[in-house]
C-alpha positions in Angstrom: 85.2 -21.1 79.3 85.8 -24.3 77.4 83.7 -25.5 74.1 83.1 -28.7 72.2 81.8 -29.5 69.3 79.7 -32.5 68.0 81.4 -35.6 66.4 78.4 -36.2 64.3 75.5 -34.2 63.3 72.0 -34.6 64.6 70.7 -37.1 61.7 69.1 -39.7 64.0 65.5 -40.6 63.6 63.8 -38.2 65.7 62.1 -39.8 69.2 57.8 -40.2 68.9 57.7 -38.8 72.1 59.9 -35.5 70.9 58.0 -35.2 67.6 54.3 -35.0 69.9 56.0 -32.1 72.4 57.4 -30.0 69.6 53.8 -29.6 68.2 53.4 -27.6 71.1 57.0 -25.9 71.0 57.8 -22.6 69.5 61.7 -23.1 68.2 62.5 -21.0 65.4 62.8 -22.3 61.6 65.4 -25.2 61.0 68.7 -24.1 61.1 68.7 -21.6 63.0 71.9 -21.2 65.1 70.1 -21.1 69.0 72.0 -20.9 71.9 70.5 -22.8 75.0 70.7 -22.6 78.8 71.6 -26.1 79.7 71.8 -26.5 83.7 71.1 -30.7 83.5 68.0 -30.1 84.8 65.3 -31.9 82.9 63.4 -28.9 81.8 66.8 -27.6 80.5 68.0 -31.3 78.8 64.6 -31.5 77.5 64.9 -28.3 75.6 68.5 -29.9 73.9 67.1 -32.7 72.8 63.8 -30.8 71.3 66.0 -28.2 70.1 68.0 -30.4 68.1 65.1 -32.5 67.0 63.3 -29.0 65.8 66.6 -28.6 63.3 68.0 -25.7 65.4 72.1 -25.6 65.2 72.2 -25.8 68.9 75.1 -24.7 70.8 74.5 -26.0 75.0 75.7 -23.6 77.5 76.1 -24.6 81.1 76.6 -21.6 83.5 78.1 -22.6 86.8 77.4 -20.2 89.7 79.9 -21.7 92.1 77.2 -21.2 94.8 77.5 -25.4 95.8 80.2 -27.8 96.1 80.6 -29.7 93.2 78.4 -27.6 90.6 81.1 -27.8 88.4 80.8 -31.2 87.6 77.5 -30.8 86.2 79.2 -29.4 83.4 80.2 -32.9 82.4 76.9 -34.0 82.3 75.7 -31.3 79.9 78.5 -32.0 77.4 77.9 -35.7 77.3 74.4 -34.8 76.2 75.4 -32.4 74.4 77.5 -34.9 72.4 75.1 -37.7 72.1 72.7 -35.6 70.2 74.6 -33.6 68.2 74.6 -30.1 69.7 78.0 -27.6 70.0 78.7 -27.2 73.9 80.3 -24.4 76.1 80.5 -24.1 79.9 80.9 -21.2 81.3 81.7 -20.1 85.1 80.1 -16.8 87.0 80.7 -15.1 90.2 77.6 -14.9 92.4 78.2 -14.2 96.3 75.7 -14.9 98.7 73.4 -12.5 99.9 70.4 -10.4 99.3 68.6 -10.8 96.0 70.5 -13.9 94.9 68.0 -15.5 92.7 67.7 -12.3 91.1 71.5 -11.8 90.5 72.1 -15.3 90.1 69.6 -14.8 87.1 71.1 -11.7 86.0 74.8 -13.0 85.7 73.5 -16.1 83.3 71.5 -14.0 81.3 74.4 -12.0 81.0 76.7 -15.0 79.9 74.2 -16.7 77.5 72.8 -13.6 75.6 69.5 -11.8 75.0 68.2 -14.4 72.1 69.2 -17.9 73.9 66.2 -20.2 74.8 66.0 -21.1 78.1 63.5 -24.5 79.2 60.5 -22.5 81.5 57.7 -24.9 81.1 53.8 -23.9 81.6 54.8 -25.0 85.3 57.5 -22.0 85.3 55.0 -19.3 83.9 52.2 -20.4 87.0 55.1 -19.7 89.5 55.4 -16.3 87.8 52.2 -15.0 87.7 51.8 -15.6 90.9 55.0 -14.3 92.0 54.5 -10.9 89.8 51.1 -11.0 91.6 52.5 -11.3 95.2 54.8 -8.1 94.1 51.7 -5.9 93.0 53.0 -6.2 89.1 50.1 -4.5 86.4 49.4 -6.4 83.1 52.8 -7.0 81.8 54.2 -8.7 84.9 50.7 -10.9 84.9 51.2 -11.7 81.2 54.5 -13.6 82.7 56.8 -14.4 80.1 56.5 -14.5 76.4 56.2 -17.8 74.2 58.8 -17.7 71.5 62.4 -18.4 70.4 63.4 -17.3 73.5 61.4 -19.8 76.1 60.2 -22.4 73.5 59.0 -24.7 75.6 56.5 -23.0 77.6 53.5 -25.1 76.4 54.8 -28.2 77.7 54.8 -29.4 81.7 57.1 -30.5 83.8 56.0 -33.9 84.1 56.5 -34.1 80.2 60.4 -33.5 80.1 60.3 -35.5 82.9 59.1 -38.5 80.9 61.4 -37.8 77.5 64.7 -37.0 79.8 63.5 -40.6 81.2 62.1 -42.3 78.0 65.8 -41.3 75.9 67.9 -42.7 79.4 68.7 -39.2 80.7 70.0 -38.9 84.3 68.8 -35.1 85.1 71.2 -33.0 88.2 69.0 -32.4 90.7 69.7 -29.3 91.7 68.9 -29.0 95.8 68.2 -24.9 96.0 65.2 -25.8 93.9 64.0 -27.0 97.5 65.3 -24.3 99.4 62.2 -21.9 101.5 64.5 -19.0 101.7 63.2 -18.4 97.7 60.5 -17.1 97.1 59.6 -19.1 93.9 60.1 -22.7 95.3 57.3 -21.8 98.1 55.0 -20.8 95.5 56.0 -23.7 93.6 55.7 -26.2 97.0 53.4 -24.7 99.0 51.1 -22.1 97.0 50.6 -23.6 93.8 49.0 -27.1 95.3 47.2 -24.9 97.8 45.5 -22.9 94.7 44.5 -26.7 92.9 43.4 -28.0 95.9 40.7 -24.6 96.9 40.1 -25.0 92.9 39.5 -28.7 92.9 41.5 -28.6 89.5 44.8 -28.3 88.5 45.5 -24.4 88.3 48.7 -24.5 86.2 46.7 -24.9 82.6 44.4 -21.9 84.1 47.0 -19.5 84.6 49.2 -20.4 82.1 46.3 -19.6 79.8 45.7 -16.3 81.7 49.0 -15.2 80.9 48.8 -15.7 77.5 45.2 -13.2 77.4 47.0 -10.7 79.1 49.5 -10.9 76.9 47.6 -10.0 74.0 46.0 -6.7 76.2 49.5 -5.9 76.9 51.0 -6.0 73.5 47.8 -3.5 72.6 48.2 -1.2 75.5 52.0 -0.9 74.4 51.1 0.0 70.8 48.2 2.9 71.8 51.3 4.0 74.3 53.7 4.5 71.2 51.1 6.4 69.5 51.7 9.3 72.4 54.4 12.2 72.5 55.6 11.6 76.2 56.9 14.5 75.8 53.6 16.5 75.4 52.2 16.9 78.1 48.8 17.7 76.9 48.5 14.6 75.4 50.0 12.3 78.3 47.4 13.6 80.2 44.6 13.2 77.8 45.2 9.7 77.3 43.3 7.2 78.9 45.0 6.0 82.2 46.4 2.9 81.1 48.1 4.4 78.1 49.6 7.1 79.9 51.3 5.1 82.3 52.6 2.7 79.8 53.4 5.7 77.9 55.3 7.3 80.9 56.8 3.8 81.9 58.4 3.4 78.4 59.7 7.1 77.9 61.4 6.8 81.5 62.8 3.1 80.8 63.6 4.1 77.4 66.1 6.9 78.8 68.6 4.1 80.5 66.4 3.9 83.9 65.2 0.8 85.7 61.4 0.5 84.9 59.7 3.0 87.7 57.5 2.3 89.9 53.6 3.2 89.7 54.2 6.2 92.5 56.5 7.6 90.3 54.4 7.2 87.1 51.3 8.5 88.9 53.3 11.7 89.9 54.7 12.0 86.3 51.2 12.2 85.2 50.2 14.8 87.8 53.0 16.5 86.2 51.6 16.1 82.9 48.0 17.1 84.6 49.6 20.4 86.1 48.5 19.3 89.2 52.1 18.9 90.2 55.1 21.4 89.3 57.3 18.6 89.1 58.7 15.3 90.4 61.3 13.2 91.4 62.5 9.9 89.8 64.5 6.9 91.8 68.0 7.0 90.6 68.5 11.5 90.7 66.6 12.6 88.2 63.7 15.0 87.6 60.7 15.3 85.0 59.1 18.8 84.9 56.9 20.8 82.8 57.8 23.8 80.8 55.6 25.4 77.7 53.6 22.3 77.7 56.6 19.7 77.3 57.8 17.6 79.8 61.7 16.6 80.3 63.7 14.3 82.3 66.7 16.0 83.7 69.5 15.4 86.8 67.7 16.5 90.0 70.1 18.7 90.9 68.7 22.0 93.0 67.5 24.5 90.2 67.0 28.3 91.0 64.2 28.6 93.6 63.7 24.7 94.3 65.2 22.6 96.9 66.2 19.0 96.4 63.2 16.7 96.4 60.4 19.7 95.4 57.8 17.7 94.5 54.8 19.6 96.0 51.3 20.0 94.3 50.7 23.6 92.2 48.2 25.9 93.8 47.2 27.3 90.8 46.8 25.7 87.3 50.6 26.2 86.3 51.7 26.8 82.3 
């Protein structure tokens, strides 16, 4: 890891392009310390510069994967902007091999590095690709709500073609970045191939469309979260009462809540069959168990009990206590 800080603070008259996108940014107050994912792409430079200009005490962090020759360098050209516009710089370097699931680790391991709370520069272009990725995968409301305007992705209101034109308008040379290209990726065939399918069977440009979608569901999914919270997933009577959406948000939560991956919706289904007493009990991914006893259900290892064999997840004949 190696760090720099500015030589100068950010005092310089703010750009008129920069003042017209951060009307439509969501940066937190001025002066907020904010850490931000800084590959040299110009989403990423774009959310520097507007960071900066928004009063934020920015710190830049550029992650290098190691997964190209020469990713390192780009590095260098993070810092230098860094520099110019009066932002705190670190670089950091991860191990990702190749293999299965490497956007998904890839992501993983900088999230990791830059912290829960750091901005990151996902565009409205970014939150198309993912709802229609979330779609593809068979996600409910929550993955279709994409992600979450915010301190955290700031810049979601603005397009691509917009940090495109400030990285260009302030003399920015964005790193192009050549896996962005790459068809083994699921994400840059949506974004290549699907995405300007979907405008051209709309006759419109569908990135403004879903990008507003997500932000609706959002909304049903921050309600549907709080009617969950107002159920005991431990009482079963209730879980079961509840209307199907809140029981399996309800379900979802109490499993994720124990230190589990969130399950999937075969396993919440046969929780709630649980909680139904259509179903004695039921197995979890990752070894463990919920059952029902006196009306309460548990989570526990899935570990053979008395009378039960490993994996007992078969329907009760009769209506069970």
């Amino acid at each position: 890891m190696s760090e720099l800080h500015p030589h100068s603070p950010a005092d310089a008259p703010v750009d008129p392009l920069a003042g017209k996108l951060l009307a439509r940014c969501t940066f937190p107050d001025p002066g907020t310390p904010l850490v931000c994912g800084v590959s040299g792409g110009a989403d990423s430079l774009a959310l520097l510069v507007l960071a900066v200009a928004s009063g934020c005490v920015v710190t830049a962090v550029h992650v290098d994967h190691g997964l190209r020759p020469g990713s390192g360098a780009e590095a260098g050209v993070v810092a230098d902007a860094a520099r110019r516009f009066g932002a705190m710089f670190r670089s950091e370097q991860v191990v990702v091999r190749e293999g299965p699931n490497l956007e998904s680790r890839a992501r993983d391991a900088r999230r990791a590095v830059l912290g829960p709370d750091a901005a990151t520069g996902h565009t409205a272009d970014d939150q198309a690709e993912t709802v229609l990725a979330n779609l593809l995968r068979g996600a409910g409301v929550h993955g279709m709500a994409g992600m979450r305007a915010g301190s955290t992705h700031p810049i979601l209101g603005l397009r691509r073609a917009d940090t495109v034109e400030l990285c260009a308008r302030l003399g920015l040379r964005p790193v192009s970045d050549p896996s962005n290209d790459d068809p083994r990726f699921v994400r840059n065939r949506i974004r290549h191939e699907l995405l300007p399918l979907c405008s051209d069977i709309a006759g419109r440009d569908v990135v403004p469309v879903l990008a507003r979608q997500a932000q609706v569901l959002a909304g049903d999914a921050e309600l549907l979260d709080a009617l969950a919270r107002m159920v005991d997933p431990h009482d079963a009577a209730a879980v079961a009462a509840a209307p199907d959406a809140v029981g399996r948000r309800t379900v979802r939560e109490w499993i994720t809540g124990q230190g589990s991956h969130p399950p999937p919706l075969d396993a919440v289904e046969r929780v709630l069959e649980v909680a139904r007493k259509e179903r004695r009990a039921t197995e979890l991914p990752g070894g463990r168990r919920v059952s029902r006893s006196k009306g309460r259900l548990a989570i526990t290892p899935a570990g053979p009990g008395p009378g039960r064999v490993m994996g007992d997840t078969s329907r009760t004949g009769t209506v069970a206590p």
